[in-house]
N, C-alpha and C positions, 0 to 999 in steps of 0.2 A: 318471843325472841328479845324480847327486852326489860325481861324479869326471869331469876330462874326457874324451873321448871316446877309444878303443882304436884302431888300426890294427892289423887283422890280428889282433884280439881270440877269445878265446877261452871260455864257457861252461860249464861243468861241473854238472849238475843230479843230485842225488840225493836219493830217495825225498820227489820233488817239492819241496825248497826248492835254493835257489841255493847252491851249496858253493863257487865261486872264480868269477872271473874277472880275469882275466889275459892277456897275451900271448901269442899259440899259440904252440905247443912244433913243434918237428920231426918228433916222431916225433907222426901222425895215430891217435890210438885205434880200435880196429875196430868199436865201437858209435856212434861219434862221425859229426855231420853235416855236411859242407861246403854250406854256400851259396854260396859264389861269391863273388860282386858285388854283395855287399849289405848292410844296416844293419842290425844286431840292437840293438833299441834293446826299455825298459819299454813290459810291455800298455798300449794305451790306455786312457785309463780317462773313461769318457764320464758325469759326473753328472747329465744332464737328459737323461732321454728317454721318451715313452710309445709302450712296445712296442706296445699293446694295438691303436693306431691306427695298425700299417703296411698295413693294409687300407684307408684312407683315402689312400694316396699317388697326388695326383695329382685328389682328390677333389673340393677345394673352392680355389679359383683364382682370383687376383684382387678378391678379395671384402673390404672392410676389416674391421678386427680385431673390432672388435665383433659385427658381424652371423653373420662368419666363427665365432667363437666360437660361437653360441648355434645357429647350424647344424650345428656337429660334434656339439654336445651333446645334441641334437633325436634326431640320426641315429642315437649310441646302441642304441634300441629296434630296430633293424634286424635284430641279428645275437642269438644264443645265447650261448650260455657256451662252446662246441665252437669255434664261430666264432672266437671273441675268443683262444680259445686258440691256434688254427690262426695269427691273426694276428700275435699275440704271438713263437712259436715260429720263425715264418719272420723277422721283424723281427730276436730274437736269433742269426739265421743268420747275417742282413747284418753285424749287431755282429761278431761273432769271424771273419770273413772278411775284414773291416775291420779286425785289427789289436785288437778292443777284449776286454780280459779283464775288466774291472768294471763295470760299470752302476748307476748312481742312475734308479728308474723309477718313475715318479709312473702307478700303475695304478686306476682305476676297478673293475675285473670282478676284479682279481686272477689275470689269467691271465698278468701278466708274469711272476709267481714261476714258473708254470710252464716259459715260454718259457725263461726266463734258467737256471732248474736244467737242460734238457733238452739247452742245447748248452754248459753247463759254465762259467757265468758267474760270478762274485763280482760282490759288492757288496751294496746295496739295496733293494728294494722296498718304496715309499711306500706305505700304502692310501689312496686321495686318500677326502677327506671334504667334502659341501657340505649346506649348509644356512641360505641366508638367509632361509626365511620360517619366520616366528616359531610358524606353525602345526604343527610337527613338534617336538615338545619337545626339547629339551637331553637329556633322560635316556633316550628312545626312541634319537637318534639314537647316545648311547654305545655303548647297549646291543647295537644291529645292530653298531658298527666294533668291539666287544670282540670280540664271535662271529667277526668276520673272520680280526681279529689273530692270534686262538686256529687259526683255520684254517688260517692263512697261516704260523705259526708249525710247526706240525706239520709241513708240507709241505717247509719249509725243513730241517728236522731233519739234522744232515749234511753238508750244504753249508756254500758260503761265501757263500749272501747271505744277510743280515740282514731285519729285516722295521723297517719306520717308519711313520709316519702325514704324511699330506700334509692340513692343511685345503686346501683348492685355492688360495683367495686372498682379498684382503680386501674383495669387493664381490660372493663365492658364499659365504662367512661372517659367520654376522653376532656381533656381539662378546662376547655370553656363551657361544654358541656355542665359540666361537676362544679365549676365556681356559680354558675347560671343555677343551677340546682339550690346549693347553698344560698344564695339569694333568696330565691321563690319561696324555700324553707321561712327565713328566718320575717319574711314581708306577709307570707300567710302565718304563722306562730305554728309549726308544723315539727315534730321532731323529725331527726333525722337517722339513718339505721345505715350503716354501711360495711359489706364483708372486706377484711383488712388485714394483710399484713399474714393471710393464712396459708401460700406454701412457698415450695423454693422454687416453681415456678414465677411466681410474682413477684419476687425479691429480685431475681436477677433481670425479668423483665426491666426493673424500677433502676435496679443499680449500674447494667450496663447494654441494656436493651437486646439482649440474647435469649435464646433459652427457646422451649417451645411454642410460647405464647407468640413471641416474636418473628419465628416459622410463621404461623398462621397468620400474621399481622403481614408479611412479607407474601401468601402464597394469593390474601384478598388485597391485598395492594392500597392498606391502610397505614396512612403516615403517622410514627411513631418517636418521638425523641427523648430519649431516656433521660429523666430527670436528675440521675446519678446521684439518688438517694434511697431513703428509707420508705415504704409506705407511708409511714403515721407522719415524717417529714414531708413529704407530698400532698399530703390532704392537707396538713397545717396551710403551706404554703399558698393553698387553692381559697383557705380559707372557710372549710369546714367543719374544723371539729371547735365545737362551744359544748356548755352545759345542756346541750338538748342532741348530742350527735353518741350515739350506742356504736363504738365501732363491735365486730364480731369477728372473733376465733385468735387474735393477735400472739401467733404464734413467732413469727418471724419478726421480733422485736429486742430489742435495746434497753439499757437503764437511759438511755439518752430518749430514745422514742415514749420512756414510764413518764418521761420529764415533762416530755410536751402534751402528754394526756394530763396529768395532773395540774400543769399551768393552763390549759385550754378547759377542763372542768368535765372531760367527755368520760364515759360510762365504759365499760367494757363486758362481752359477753364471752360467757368461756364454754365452750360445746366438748369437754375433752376425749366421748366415744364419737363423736364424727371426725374428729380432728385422727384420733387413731386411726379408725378404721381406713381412711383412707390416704393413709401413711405422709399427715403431712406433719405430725410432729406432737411436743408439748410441750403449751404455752406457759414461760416460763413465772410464774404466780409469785414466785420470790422476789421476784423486780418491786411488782404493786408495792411490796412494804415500804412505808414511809421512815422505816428505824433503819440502823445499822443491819448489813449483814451478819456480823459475829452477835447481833441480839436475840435476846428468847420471844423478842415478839412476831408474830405472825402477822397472816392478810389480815387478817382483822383488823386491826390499824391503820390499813390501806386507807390513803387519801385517795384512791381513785374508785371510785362505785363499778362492783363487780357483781354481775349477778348470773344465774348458770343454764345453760341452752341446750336443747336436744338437739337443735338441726334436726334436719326433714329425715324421715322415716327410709327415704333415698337412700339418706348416705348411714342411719343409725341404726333402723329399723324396728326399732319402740321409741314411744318418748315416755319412757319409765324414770322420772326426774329418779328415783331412788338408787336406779344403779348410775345413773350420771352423777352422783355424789358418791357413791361409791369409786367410780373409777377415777372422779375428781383426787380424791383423796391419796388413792392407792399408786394411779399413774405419778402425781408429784413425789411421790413417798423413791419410790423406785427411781425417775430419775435424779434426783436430788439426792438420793441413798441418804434421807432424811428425814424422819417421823416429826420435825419442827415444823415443815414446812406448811401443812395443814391439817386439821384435826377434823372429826367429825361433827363437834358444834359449830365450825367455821363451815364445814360444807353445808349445814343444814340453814345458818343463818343466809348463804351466797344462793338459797334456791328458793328463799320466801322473804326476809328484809332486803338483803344486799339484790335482789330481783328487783322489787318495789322499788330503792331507791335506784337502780339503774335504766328503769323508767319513768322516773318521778314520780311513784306514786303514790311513796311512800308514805304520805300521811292518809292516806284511804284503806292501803292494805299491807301484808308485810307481815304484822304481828297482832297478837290477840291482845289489844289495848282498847279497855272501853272508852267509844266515839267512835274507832274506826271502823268500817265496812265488815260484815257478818261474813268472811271469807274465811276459812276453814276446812280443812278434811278431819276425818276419823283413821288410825290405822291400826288393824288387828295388831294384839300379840298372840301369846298362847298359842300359834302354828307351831309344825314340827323344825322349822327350822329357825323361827323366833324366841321359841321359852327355852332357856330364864332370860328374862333380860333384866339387866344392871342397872343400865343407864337409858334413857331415853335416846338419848343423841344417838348412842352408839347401834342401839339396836335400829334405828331407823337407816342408819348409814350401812351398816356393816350388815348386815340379814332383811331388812325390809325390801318388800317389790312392791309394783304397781296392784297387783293384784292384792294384796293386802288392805286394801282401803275397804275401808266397809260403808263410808260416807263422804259428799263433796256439798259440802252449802256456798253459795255465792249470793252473799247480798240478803241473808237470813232465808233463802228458800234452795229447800234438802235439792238439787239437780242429779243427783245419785245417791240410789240408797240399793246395797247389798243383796240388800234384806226383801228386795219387792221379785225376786226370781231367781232361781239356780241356772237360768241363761244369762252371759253376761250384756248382752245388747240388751236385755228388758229393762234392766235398771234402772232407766230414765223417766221419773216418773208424767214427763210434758211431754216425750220426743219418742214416736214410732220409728225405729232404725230399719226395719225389716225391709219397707221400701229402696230404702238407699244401700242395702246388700246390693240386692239385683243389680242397680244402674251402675256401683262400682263393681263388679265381676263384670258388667256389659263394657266397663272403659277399661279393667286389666285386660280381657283380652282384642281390644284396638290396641292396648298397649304392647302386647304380645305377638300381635301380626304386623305392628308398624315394620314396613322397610324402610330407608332411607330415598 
């Protein structure tokens, strides 16, 4: 992603970072892999996802955002620690079979660290935090997310994901809360992940304290005083967003709100099939450009770090990065009634560089530059819905799927290969999946007989 594209390109990986790439040579190395007919292109690198709820796919349907919300959160109490883990772990199966070697994961139970170290992921993990009712102190509620940290921390030891804190958002926090947060963040050197500014429920919350949110604020008898602003003015205000704060979905956003992300240095995640699907909109990408609107330049010039999200399998129900660049592409196209707005080499850069730098990681992974981390997929061409293809961008955006990938290395070791079974769980050449079917079919159906 930061050279143009190889014909007939060549790889070189040793003692897992990237040591050349270049032009194959003639003479074929005897440890060396041929693919064939296909694109070796940077891991994807997915920054919004909750592993923990791939046991809810498929769960909750049709239901709008709000109600939808406060049902997944209900359902929660359904399952164990075992459970959430099992969910997690198969979730990060689908990721690296998909192409993705990083992950941003906004986790409740803390079982995505698990998941994510077990099939050899980089990246993140958020501990999400809530607390809008004022009856659980500030100092109670640190005190339980320090012990996590510390646990989540240990567990990491090793690897390559990180550990961060997620308040969840600005209407499951309430603002001493969220400034207390911000603090603990920036005194432990902790990143920060927060959902933002994502429907019209939350906006009118923010802007004139109405709305449904404000119902149920009203029917639990939590005091509320509307700040008579924007989200992303809000969090500003609280003192949250720096170069280490990932807001996520910022749909309900301003050129004024791009202003204060871009002066505060904060990241953004763009999820555009969860954001549809559950009809809160689309996030309008043509603000990020740092040029004039009547210019030919696109987000790519963006001064603000964008990079591209599934959102949990809840509200998507694949984390197939390839059709989330597709719909990235296609939904801005449609409403914008404009093919400027972004292109298919932009979607493919905002799901493996623009990922990386909107979690800083970007000098480890992102692009296929030798020094950095041996992160990588392989993705077939030659299917019936793939040949011809023209361009690489194009064919990756516009006809590739998740199921196309024939290989996932992370860290120079193959963690998916195609090639080892015509069943898709065998592929993992470390990791027995077979066990962890059972115990998530045993937590779908607690999920499925939970009553309220």
């Amino acid at each position: 992603m930061d050279s143009p594209p190889i014909e007939l390109g060549e790889l070189v990986v040793e003692d897992g970072r990237i040591a050349s790439l270049t032009a194959a040579k003639r003479s074929f190395p005897s440890d060396g892999i041929d693919f064939g007919d296909a694109i070796l292109l940077p891991g994807l690198v997915n920054v919004h996802a909750h592993l923990d709820y791939t046991v809810m796919r498929g769960l909750l349907e049709d239901i709008p955002f709000f109600p939808w919300i406060r049902e997944l959160n209900a359902r929660k109490s359904a399952l164990n620690q075992d459970d959430w883990v099992a969910s997690a772990t198969w979730g990060a199966a689908e990721a690296v079979a998909g192409g993705v070697t990083s992950i941003g994961d906004c986790s409740d139970s803390g079982a995505a660290m698990q998941g994510a170290i077990r099939l050899g992921l980089g990246g993140i993990v958020y501990q999400e935090v809530f607390g809008i009712d004022a009856r659980l102190t500030v100092e109670a509620i640190l005190t339980d997310l320090d012990k996590k940290v510390t646990a989540l921390k240990a567990s990491s030891q090793g690897t390559s994901v990180k550990v961060g804190i997620s308040p969840h958002s600005p209407y499951t926090v309430r603002p001493d809360l969220m400034r207390a947060l911000g603090t603990y963040a920036l005194k432990n050197h902790l990143p920060l992940c927060i959902h933002a500014a994502e429907s019209t429920a939350e906006a009118v919350l923010l802007r004139s304290g109405t709305g449904p949110i404000a119902e149920m604020f009203g029917r639990r008898s939590i005091a509320w005083n509307a700040p008579h602003s924007s989200s992303i003015e809000y969090l500003n205000s609280l003192g949250v967003l720096n170069e280490h704060t990932l807001l996520v979905h910022g749909i309900q956003v301003s050129s004024h709100d791009m202003d204060i992300m871009r002066a505060s240095g904060s990241a953004m995640a763009h999820c555009p099939k969860s954001n549809a699907k559950l009809g809160n909109g689309v996030a309008p990408l043509e603000l990020l450009s740092s040029s004039p609107p009547e210019s030919k330049e696109r987000i790519l010039t963006s001064s603000v770090r964008i990079g591209l999200g599934s959102d949990s399998v809840a509200s998507n129900n694949t984390m197939d990065m390839f059709e989330e660049m597709r719909f990235a592409v296609l939904m801005q196209r449609a409403a914008r009634r404009s093919i400027e707005v972004l292109t298919a080499e932009q979607a493919v850069r905002m799901a493996t560089l623009g990922g990386a730098e909107a979690l800083e990681q970007e000098s480890e992974t992102g692009s296929l530059t030798p020094g950095k981390c041996a992160n990588f997929c392989v993705v077939r061409l030659g299917g019936l819905q793939s040949s011809p293809a023209y361009n690489p961008y194009n064919a990756l955006v516009y006809a590739a799927h998740a199921s196309d990938v024939a290989a996932t290395v992370i860290g120079g070791v193959m963690c998916y290969d195609a090639n080892l079974s015509h069943q898709h769980t065998e592929c993992f050449p470390d990791v027995d999946l077979s066990g962890l079917r059972i115990q998530l079919e045993s937590a779908a159906d607690q999920m499925r007989n939970w009553r309220p």
